[in-house]
C-alpha positions as CSV (number, residue, x, y, z in Angstrom):
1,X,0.0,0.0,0.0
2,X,1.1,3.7,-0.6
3,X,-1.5,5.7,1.5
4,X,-4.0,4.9,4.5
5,X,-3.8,4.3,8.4
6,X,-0.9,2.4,9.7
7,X,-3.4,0.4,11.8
8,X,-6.2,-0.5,9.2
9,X,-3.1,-1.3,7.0
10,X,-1.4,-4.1,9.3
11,X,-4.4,-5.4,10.5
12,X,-5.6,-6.4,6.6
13,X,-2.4,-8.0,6.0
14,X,-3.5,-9.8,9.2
15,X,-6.8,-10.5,8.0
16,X,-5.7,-11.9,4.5
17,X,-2.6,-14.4,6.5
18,X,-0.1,-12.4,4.5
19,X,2.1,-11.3,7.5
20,X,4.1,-14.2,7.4
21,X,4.4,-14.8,3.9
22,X,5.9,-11.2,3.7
23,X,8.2,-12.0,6.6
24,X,9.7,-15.4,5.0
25,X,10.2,-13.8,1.6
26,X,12.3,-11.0,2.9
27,X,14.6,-13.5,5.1
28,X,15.0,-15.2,1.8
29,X,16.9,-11.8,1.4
30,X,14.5,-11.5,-2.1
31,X,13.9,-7.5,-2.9
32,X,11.3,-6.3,-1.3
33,X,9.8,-2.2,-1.7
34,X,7.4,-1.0,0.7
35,X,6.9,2.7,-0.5
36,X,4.8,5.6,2.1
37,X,2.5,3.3,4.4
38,X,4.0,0.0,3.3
39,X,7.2,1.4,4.5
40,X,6.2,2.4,8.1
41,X,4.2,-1.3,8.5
42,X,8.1,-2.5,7.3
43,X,8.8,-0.9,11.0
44,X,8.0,-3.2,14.5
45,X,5.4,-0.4,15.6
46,X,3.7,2.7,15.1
47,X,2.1,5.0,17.4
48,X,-0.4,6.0,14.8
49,X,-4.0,5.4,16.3
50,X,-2.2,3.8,19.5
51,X,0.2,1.7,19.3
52,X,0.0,-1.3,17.1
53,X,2.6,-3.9,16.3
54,X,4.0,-3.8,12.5
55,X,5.5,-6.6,10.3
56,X,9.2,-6.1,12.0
57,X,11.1,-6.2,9.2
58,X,13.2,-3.4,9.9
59,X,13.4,-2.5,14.0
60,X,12.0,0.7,15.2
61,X,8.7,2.9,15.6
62,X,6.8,4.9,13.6
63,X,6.2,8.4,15.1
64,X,4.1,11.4,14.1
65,X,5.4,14.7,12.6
66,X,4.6,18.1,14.8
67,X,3.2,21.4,13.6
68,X,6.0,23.4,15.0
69,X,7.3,27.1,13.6
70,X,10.9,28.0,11.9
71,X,11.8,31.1,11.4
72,X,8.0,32.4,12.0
73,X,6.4,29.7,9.4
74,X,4.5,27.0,10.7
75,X,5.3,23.4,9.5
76,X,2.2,22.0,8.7
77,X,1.1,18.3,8.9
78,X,0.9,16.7,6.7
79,X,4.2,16.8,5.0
80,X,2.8,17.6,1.5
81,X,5.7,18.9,-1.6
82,X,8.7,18.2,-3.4
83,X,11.9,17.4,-0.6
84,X,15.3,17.1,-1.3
85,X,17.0,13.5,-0.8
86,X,20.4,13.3,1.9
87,X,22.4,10.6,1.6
88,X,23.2,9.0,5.0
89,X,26.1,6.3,3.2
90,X,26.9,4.7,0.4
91,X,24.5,4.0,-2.8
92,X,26.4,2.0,-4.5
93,X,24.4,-1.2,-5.7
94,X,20.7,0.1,-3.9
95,X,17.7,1.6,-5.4
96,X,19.1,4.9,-5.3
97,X,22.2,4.0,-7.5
98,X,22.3,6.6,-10.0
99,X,20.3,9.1,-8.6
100,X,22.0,12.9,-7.6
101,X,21.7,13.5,-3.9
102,X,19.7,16.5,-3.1
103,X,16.8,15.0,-6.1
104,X,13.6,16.6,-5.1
105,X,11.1,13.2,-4.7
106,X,7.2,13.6,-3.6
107,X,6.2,13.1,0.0
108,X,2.7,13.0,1.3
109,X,2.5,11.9,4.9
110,X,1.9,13.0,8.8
111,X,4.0,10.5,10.5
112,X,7.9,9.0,9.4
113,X,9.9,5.9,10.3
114,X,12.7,6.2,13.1
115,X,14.6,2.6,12.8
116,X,16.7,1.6,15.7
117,X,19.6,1.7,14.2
118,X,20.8,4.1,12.3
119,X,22.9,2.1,9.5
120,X,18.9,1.4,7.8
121,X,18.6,4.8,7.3
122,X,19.7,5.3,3.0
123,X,18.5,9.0,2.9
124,X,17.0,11.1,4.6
125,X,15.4,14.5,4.2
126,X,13.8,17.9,5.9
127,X,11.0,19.2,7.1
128,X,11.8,22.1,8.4
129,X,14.0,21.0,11.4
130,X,12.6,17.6,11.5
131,X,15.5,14.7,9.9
132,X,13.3,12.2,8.5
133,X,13.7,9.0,7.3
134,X,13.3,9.2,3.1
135,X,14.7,6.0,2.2
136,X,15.3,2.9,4.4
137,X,17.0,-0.5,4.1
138,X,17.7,-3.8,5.7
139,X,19.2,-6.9,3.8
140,X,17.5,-6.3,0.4
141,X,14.3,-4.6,2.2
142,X,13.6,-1.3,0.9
143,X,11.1,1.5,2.2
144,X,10.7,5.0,0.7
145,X,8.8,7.0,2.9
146,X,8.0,9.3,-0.3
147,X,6.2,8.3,-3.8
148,X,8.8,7.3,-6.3
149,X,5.6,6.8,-9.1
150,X,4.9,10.2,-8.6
151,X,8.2,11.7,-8.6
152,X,9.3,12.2,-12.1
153,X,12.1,10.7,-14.4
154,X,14.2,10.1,-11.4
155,X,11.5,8.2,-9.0
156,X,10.6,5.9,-11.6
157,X,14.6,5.2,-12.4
158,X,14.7,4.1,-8.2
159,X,11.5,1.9,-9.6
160,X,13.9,0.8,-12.5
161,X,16.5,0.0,-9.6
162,X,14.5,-1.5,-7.7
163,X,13.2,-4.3,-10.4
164,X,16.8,-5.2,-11.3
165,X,17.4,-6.1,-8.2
């Protein structure tokens, strides 16, 4: 999924017995691209709603954005526009191989993935003073907390990366 409720997201996946199917094929270490929502449910929890339990693919929590004010202008939430991309290491050989840092992507979304450890984190971007997570990865697990099918020639090149993985 790309947009909806953390909660009513996990708990369909529940529904349909696909949680575990989703967990065994990304210990096969086979790509996997969860991209907006179906990145934060890659995450153990998100306080969306209350808290509720996520696939745990990738270790950490899902927490919401505050409204707060820089320089006299008021973030708003939801994070709607065009953000620049920050690489936090190497891109060698991901879904971002090829791409210039600082590409403005499409994000759309009131709360953002904080993984446990910071060596998931692939890019990140801001929101005012807020660091968030933009791209995420474990193993060959992949989460872009923006839309890369909405994002011009260079989102769908990451989609591109992504399928010759």
């Amino acid at each position: 999924p790309g947009v909806g409720a953390f909660k009513d997201g996990v708990e369909e996946l529940y529904k349909r017995d696909l949680v575990r199917g989703i967990q065994a094929y990304c210990k096969e270490g086979k790509p996997f691209l969860g991209i907006c929502l179906g990145m934060q449910m890659m995450l153990g929890e998100s306080e969306e709603f209350g808290l509720t339990k996520g696939l745990g693919l990738i270790p950490g929590r899902v927490v919401r954005i505050k409204n707060i004010s820089v320089e006299g202008k008021e973030q708003k939430v939801p994070h709607v526009g065009w953000n620049e991309l920050y690489y936090t290491r190497s891109v060698e050989g991901t879904i971002l191989h090829g791409i210039t840092e600082k590409v403005k992507m499409y994000f759309v979304h009131s709360y953002f993935a904080v993984p446990e450890d910071e060596s998931y984190r692939l890019a990140d971007t801001y929101y005012g003073k807020w660091r968030l997570s933009a791209v995420i990865k474990k193993g060959n697990c992949y989460g872009t907390q923006f839309h890369p099918e909405k994002s011009g020639e260079m989102g769908l090149k990451i989609i591109q990366n992504f399928v010759k993985l």
